[in-house]
PDB file of N, CA, C and O in Angstrom:
ATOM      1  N   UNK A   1      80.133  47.197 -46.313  1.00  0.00           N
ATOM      2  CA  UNK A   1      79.468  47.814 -45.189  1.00  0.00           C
ATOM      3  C   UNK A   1      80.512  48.323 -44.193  1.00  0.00           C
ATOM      4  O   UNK A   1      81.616  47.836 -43.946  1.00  0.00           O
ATOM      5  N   UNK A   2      79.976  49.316 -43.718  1.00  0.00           N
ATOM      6  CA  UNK A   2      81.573  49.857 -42.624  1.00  0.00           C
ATOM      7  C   UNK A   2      80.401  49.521 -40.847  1.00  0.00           C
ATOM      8  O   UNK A   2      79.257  49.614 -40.402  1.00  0.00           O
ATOM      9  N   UNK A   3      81.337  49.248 -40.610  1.00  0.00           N
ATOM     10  CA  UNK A   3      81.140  48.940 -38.930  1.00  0.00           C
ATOM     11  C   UNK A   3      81.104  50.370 -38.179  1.00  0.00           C
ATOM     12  O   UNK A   3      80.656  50.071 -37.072  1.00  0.00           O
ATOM     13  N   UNK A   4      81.305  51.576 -38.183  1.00  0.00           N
ATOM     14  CA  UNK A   4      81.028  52.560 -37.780  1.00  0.00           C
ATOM     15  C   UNK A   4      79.959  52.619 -36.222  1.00  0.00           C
ATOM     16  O   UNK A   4      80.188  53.495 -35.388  1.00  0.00           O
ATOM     17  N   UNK A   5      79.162  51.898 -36.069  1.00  0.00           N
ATOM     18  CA  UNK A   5      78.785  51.720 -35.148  1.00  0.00           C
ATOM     19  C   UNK A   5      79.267  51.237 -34.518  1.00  0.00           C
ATOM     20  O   UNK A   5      79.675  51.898 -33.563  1.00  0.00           O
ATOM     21  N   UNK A   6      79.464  50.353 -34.531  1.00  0.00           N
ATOM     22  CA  UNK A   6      80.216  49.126 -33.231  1.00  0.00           C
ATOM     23  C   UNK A   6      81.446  49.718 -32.960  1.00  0.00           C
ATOM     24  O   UNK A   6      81.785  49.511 -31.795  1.00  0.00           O
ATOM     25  N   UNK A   7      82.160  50.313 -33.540  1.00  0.00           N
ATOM     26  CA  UNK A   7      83.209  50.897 -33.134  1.00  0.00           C
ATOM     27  C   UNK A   7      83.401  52.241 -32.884  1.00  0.00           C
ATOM     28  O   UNK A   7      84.386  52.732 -32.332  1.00  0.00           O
ATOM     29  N   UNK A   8      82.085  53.029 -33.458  1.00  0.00           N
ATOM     30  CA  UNK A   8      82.254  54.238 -32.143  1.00  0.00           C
ATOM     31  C   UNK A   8      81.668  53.865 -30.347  1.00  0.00           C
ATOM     32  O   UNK A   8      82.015  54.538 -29.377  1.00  0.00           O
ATOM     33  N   UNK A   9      80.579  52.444 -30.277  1.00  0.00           N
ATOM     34  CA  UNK A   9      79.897  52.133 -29.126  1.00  0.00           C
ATOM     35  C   UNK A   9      81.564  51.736 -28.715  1.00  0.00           C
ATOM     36  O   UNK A   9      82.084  52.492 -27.895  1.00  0.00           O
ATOM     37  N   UNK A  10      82.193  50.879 -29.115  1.00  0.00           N
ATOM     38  CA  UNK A  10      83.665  50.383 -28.737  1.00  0.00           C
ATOM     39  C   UNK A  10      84.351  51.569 -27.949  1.00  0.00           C
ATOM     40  O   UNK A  10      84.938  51.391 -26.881  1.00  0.00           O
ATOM     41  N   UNK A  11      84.236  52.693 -28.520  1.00  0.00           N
ATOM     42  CA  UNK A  11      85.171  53.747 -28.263  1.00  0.00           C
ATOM     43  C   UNK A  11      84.464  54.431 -26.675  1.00  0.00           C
ATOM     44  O   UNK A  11      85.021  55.143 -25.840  1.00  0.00           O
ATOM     45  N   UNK A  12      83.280  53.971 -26.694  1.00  0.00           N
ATOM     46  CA  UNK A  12      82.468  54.671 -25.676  1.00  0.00           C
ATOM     47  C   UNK A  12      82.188  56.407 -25.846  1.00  0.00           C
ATOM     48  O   UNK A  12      82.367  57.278 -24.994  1.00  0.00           O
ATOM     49  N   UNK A  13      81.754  56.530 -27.074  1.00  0.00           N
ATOM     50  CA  UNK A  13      81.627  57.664 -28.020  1.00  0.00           C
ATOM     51  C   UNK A  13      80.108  58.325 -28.122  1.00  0.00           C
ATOM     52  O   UNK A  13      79.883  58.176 -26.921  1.00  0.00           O
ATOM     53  N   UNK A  14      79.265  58.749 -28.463  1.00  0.00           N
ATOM     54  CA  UNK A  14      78.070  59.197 -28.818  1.00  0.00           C
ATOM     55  C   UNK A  14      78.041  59.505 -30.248  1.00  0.00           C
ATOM     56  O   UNK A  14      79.094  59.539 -30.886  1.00  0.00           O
ATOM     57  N   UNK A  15      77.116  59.691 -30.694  1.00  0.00           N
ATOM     58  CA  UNK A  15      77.248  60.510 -31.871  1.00  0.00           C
ATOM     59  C   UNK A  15      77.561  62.243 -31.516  1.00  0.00           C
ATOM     60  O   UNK A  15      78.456  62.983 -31.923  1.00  0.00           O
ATOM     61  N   UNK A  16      77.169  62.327 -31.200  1.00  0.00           N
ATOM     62  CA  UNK A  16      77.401  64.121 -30.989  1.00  0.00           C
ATOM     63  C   UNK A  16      79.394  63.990 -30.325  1.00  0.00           C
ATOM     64  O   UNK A  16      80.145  64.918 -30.624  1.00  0.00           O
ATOM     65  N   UNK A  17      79.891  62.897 -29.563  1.00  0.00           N
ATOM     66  CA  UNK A  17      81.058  63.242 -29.445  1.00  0.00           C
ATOM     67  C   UNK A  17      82.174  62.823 -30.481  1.00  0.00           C
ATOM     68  O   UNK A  17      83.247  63.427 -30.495  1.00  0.00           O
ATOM     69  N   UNK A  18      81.934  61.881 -31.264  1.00  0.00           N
ATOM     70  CA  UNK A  18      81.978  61.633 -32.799  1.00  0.00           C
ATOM     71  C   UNK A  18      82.446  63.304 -33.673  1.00  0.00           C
ATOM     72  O   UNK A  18      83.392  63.953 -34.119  1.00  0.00           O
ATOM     73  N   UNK A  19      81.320  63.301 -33.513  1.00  0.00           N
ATOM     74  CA  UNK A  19      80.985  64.175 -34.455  1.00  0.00           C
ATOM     75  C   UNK A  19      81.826  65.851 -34.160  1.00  0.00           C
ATOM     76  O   UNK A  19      81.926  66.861 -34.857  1.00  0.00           O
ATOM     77  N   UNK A  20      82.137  65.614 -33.279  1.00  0.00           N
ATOM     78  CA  UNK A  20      82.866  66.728 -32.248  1.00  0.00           C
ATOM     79  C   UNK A  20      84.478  66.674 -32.482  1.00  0.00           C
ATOM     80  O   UNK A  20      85.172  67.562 -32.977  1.00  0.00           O
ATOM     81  N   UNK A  21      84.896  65.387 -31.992  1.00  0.00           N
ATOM     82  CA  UNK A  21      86.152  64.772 -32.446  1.00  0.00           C
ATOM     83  C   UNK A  21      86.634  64.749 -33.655  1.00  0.00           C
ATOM     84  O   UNK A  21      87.832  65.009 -33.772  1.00  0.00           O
ATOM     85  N   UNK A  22      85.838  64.433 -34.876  1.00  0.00           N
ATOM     86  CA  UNK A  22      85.820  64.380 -36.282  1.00  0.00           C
ATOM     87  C   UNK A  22      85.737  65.415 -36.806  1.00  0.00           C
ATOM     88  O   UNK A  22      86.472  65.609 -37.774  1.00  0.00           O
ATOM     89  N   UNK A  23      84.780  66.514 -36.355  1.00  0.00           N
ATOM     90  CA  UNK A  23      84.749  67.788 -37.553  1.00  0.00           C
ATOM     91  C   UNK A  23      83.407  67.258 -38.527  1.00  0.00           C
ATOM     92  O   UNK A  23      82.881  68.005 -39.352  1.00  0.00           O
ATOM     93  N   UNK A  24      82.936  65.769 -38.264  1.00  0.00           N
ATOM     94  CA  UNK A  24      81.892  65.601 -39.042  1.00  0.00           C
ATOM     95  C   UNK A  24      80.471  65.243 -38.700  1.00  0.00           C
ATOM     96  O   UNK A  24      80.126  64.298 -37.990  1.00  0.00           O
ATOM     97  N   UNK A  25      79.680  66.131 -39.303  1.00  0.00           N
ATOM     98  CA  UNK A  25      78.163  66.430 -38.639  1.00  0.00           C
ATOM     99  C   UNK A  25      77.903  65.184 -38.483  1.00  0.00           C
ATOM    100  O   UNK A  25      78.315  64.186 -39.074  1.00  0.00           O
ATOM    101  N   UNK A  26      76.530  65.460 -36.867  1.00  0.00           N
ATOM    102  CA  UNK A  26      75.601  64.507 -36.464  1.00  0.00           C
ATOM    103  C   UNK A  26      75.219  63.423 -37.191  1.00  0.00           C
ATOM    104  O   UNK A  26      75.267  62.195 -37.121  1.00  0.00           O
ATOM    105  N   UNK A  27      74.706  64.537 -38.127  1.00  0.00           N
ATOM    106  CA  UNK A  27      73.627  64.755 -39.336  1.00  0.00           C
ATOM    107  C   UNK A  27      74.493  63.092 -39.958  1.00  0.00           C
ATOM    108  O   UNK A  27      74.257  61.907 -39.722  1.00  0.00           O
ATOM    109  N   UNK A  28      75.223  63.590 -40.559  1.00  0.00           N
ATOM    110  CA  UNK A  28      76.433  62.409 -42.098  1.00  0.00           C
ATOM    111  C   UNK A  28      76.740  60.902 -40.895  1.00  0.00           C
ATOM    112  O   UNK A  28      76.872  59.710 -41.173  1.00  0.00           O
ATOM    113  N   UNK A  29      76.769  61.667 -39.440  1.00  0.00           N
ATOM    114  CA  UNK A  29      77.242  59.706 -38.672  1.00  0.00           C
ATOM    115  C   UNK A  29      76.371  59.264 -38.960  1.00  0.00           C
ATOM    116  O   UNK A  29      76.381  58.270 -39.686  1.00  0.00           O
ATOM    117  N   UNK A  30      74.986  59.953 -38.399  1.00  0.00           N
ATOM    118  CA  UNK A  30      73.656  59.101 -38.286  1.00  0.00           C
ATOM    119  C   UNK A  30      73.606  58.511 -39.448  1.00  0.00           C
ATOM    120  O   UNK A  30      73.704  57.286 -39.365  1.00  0.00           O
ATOM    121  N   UNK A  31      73.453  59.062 -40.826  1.00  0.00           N
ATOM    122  CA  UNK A  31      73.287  58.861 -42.053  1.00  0.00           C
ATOM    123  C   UNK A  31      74.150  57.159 -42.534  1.00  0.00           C
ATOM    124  O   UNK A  31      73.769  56.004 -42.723  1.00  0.00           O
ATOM    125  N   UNK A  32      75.286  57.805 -42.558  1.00  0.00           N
ATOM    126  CA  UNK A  32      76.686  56.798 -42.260  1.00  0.00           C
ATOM    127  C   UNK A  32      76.582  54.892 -41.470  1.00  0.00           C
ATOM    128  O   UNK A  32      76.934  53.780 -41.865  1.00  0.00           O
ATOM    129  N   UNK A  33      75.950  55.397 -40.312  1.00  0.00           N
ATOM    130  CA  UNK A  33      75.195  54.336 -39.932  1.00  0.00           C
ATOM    131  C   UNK A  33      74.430  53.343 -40.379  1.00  0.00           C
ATOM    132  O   UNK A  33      74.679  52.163 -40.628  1.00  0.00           O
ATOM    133  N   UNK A  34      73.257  54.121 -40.461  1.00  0.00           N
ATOM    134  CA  UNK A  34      72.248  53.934 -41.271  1.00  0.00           C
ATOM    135  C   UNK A  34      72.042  53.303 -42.583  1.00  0.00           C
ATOM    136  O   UNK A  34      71.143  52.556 -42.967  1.00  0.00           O
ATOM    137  N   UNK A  35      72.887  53.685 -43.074  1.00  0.00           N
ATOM    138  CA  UNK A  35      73.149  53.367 -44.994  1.00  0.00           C
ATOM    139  C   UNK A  35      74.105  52.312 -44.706  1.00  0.00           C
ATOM    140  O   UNK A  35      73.867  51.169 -45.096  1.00  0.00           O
ATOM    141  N   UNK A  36      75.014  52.547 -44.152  1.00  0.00           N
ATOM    142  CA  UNK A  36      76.312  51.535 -43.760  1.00  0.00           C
ATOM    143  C   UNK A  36      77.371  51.810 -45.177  1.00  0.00           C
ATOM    144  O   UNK A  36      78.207  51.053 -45.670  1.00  0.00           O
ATOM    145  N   UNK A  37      77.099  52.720 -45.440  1.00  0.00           N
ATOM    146  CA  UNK A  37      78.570  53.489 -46.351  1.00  0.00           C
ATOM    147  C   UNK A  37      78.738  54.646 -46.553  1.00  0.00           C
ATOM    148  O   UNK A  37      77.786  55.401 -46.357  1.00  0.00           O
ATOM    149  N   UNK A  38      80.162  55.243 -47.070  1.00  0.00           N
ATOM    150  CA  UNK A  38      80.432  56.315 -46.849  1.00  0.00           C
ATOM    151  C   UNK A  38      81.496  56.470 -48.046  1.00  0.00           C
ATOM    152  O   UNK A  38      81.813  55.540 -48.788  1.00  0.00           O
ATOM    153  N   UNK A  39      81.946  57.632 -48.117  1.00  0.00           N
ATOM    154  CA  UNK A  39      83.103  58.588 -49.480  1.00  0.00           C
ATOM    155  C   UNK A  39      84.229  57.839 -48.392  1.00  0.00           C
ATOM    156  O   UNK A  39      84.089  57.832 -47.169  1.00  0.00           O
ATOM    157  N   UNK A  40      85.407  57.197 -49.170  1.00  0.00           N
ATOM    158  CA  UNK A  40      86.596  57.201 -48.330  1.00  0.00           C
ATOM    159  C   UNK A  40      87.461  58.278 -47.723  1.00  0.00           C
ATOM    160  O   UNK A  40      88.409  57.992 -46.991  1.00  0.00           O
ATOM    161  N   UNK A  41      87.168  59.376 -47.994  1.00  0.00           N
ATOM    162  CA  UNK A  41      87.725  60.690 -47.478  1.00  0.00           C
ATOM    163  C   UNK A  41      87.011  60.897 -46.040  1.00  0.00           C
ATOM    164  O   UNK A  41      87.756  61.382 -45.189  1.00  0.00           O
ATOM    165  N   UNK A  42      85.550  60.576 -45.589  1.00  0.00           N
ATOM    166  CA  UNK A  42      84.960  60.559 -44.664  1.00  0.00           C
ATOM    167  C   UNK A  42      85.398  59.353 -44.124  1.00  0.00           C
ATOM    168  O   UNK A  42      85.779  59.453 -42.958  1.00  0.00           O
ATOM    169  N   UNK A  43      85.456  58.320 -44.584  1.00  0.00           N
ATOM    170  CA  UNK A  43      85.676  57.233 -43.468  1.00  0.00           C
ATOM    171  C   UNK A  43      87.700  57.584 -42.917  1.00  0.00           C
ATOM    172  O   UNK A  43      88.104  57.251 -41.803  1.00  0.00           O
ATOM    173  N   UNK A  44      88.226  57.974 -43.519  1.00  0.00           N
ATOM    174  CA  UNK A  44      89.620  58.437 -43.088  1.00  0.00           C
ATOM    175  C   UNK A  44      89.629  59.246 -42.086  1.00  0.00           C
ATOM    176  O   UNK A  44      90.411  59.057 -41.154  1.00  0.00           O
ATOM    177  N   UNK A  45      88.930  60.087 -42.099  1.00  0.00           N
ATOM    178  CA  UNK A  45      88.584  61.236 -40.810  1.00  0.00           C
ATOM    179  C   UNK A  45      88.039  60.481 -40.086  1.00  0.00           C
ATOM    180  O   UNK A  45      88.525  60.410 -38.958  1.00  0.00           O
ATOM    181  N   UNK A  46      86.937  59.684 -40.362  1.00  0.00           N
ATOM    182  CA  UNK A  46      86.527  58.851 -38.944  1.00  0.00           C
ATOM    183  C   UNK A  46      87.198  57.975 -38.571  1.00  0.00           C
ATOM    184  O   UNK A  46      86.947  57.519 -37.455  1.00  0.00           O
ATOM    185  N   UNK A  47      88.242  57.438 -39.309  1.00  0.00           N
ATOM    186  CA  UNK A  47      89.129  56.346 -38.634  1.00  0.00           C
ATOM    187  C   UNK A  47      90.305  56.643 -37.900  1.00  0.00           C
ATOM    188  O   UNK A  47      90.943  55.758 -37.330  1.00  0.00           O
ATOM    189  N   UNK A  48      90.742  58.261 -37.875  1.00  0.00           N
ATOM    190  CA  UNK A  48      91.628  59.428 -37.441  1.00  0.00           C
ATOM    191  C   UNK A  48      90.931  59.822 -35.967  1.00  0.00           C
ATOM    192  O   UNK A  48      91.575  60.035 -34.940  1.00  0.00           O
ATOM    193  N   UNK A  49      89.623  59.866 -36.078  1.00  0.00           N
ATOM    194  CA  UNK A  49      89.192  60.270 -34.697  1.00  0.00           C
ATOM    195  C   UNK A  49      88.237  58.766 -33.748  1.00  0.00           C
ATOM    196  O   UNK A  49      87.632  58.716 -32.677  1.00  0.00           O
ATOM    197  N   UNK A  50      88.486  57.926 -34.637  1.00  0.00           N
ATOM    198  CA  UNK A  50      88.852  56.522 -33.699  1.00  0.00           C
ATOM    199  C   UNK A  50      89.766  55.969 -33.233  1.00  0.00           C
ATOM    200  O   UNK A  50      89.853  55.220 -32.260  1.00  0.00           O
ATOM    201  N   UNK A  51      90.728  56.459 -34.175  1.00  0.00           N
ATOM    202  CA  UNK A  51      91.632  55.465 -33.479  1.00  0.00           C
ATOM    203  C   UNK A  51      92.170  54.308 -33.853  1.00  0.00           C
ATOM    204  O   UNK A  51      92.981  53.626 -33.228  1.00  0.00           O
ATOM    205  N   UNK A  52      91.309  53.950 -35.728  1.00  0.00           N
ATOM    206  CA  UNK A  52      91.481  52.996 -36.190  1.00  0.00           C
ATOM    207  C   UNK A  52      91.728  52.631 -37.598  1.00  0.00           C
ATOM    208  O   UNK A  52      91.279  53.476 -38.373  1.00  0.00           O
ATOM    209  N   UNK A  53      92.355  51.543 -38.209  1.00  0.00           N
ATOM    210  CA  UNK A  53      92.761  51.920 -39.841  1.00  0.00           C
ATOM    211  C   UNK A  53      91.133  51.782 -40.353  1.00  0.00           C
ATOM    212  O   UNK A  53      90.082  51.627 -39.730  1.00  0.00           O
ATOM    213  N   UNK A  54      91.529  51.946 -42.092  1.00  0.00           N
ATOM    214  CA  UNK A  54      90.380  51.652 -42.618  1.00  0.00           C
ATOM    215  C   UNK A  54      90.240  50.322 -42.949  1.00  0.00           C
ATOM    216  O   UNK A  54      89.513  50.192 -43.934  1.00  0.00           O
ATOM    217  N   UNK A  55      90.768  49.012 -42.387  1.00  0.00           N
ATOM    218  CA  UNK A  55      90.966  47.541 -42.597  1.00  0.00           C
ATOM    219  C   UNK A  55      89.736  47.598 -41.359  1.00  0.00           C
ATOM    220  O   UNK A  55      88.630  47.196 -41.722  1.00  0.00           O
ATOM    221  N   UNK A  56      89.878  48.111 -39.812  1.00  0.00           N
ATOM    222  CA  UNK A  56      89.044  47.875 -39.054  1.00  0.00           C
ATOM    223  C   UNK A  56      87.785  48.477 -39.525  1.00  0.00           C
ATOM    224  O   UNK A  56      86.875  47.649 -39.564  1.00  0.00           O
ATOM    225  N   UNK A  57      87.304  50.201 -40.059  1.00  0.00           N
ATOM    226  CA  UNK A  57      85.995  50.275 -40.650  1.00  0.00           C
ATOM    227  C   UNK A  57      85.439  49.554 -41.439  1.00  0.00           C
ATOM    228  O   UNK A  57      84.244  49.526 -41.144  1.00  0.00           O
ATOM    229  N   UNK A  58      85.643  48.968 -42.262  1.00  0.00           N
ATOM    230  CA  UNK A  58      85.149  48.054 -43.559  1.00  0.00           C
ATOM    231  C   UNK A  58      85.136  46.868 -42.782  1.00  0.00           C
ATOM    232  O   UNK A  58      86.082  46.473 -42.100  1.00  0.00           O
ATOM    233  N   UNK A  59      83.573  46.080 -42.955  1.00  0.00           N
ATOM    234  CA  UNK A  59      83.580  44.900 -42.797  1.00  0.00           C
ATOM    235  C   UNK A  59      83.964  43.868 -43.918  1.00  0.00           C
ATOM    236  O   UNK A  59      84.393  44.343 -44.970  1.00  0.00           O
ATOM    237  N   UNK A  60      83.871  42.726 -43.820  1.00  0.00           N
ATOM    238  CA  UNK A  60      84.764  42.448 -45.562  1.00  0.00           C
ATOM    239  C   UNK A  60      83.374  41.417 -45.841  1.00  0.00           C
ATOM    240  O   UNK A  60      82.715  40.781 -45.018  1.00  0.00           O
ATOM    241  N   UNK A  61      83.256  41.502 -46.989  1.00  0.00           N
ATOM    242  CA  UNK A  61      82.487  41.550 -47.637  1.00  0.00           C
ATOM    243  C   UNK A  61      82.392  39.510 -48.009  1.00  0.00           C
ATOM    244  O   UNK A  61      83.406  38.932 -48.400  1.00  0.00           O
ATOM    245  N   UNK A  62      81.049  38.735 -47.793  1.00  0.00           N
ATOM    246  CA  UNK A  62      81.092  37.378 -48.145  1.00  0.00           C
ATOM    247  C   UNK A  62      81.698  37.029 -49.100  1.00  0.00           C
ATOM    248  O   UNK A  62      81.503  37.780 -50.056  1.00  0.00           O
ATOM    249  N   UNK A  63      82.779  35.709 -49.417  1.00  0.00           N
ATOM    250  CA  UNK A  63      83.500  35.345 -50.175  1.00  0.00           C
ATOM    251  C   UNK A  63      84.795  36.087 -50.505  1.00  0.00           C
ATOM    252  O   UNK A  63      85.673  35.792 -51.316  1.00  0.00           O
ATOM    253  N   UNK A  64      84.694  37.098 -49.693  1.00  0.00           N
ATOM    254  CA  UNK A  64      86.567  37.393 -49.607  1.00  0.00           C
ATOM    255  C   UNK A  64      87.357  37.094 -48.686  1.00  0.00           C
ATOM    256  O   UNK A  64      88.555  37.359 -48.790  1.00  0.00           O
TER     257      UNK A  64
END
């Protein structure tokens, strides 16, 4: 599951300023959210316009 939420609210972000910053539609955060996964090529761009690696997007998963 990727944390994507909590860490754009962290950033004090919106979706629309997300999405502005990133180059990647409304449309794919909301989605992104929602589903709680994503293509690693998208979560790289979003971790580029957070601010953060992809160790912080990914929550880790029970028993690892």
């Amino acid at each position: 599951m990727v944390k994507l939420k909590q860490l754009r609210h962290g950033a004090g972000l919106s979706v629309r300023a997300l999405s502005e910053r990133s180059g990647i539609s409304k449309r794919t955060i909301e989605d992104i959210e929602a589903r709680g996964d994503c293509r690693i090529s998208t979560a790289f761009v979003l971790c580029k316009a957070l601010g953060c690696t992809l160790n912080d997007f990914y929550e880790e998963e029970a028993g690892e």
